[in-house]
C-alpha positions in Angstrom: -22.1 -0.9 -11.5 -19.6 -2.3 -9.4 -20.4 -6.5 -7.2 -21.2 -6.4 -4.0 -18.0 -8.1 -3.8 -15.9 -5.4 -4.6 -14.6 -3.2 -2.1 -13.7 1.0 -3.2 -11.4 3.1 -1.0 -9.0 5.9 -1.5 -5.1 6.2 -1.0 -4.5 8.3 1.8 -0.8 8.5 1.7 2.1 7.5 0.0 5.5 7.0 1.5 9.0 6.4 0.6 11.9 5.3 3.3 15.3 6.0 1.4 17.3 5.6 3.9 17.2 2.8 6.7 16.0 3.5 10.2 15.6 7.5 8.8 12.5 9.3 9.0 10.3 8.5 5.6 9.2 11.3 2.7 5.6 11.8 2.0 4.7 11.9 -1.7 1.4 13.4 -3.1 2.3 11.1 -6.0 4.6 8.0 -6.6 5.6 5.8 -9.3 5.2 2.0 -8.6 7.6 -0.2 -10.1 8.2 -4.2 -9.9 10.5 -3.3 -6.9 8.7 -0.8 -5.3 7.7 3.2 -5.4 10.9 5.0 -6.7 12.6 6.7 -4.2 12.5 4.0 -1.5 15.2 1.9 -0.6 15.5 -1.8 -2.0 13.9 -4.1 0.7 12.8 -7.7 0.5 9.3 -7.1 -0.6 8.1 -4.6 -3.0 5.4 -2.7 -0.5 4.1 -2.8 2.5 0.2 -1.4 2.7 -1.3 -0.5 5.8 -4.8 0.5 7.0 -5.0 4.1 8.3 -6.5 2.5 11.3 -3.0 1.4 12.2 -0.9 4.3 11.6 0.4 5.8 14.7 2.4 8.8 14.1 4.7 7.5 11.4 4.6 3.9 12.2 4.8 1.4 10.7 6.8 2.3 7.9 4.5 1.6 5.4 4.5 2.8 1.2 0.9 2.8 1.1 -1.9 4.3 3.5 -5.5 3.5 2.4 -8.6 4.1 4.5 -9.5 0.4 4.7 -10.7 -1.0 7.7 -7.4 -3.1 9.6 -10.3 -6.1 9.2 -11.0 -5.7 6.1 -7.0 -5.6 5.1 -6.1 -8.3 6.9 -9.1 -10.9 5.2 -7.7 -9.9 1.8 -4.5 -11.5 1.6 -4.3 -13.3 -1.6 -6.5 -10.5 -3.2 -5.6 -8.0 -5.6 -5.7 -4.1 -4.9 -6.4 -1.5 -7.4 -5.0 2.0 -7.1 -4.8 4.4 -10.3 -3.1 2.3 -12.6 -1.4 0.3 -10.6 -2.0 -3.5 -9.1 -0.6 -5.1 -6.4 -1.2 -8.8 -5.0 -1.6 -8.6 -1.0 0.6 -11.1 0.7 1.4 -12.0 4.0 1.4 -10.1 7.2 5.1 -9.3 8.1 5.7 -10.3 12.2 6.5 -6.8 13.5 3.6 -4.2 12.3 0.3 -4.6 10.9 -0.1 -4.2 7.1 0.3 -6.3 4.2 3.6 -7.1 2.3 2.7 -6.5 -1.3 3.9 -7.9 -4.9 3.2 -5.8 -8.0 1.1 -7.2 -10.6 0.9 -3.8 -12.9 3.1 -0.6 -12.3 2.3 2.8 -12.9 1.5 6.5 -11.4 -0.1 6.9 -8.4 -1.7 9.7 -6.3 -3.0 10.6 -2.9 -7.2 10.5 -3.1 -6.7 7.8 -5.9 -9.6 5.2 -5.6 -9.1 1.6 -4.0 -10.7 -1.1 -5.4 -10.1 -5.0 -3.7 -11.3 -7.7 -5.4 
């Protein structure tokens, strides 16, 4: 049984951005590692994860798409996110989009229609 505290979703999409200012790549599944999902280009921060809520057209340019409420996302800084195996610690909003800059906590694989736990 899962708290009342604990909050499930699913991944909706997954992006990658290899090239700056270029038009992103969609991935039905992505590997996370300490700097990022594999195929997108170095940035400052690992990921950026973004409410589906928020996403007009492409934009913003974010790595992860969940169906969370752009609320609920923006009260869980400081929490950790589940997704397959991976685990990320939400961070700060950045100034330009909405979304969450991300660290990883635990790479790994992960999947379009994964479940989203915050804790």
């Amino acid at each position: 049984m899962v708290p009342p505290q604990v909050l499930r979703y699913r991944l909706e999409r997954i992006q990658v951005f290899p090239v700056k200012d270029a038009p992103g790549r969609r991935l039905n599944q992505g590997t996370v590692t300490a700097c990022g999902v594999i195929g997108d280009r170095p940035k400052k921060r690992a990921l950026l994860v973004t409410s589906s809520e928020d996403m007009m057209n492409d934009e913003p340019r974010s790595n992860l798409v969940v169906d969370v409420p752009s609320e609920t996302l923006r009260r869980a800084t400081g929490h950790e996110m589940h997704i397959g195996d991976v685990v990320v610690r939400l961070g700060r909003q950045p100034s330009e989009c909405p979304g969450l800059y991300a660290e990883v906590v635990r790479t790994g694989d992960v999947l379009v229609g994964d479940v989203v736990v915050i804790d």
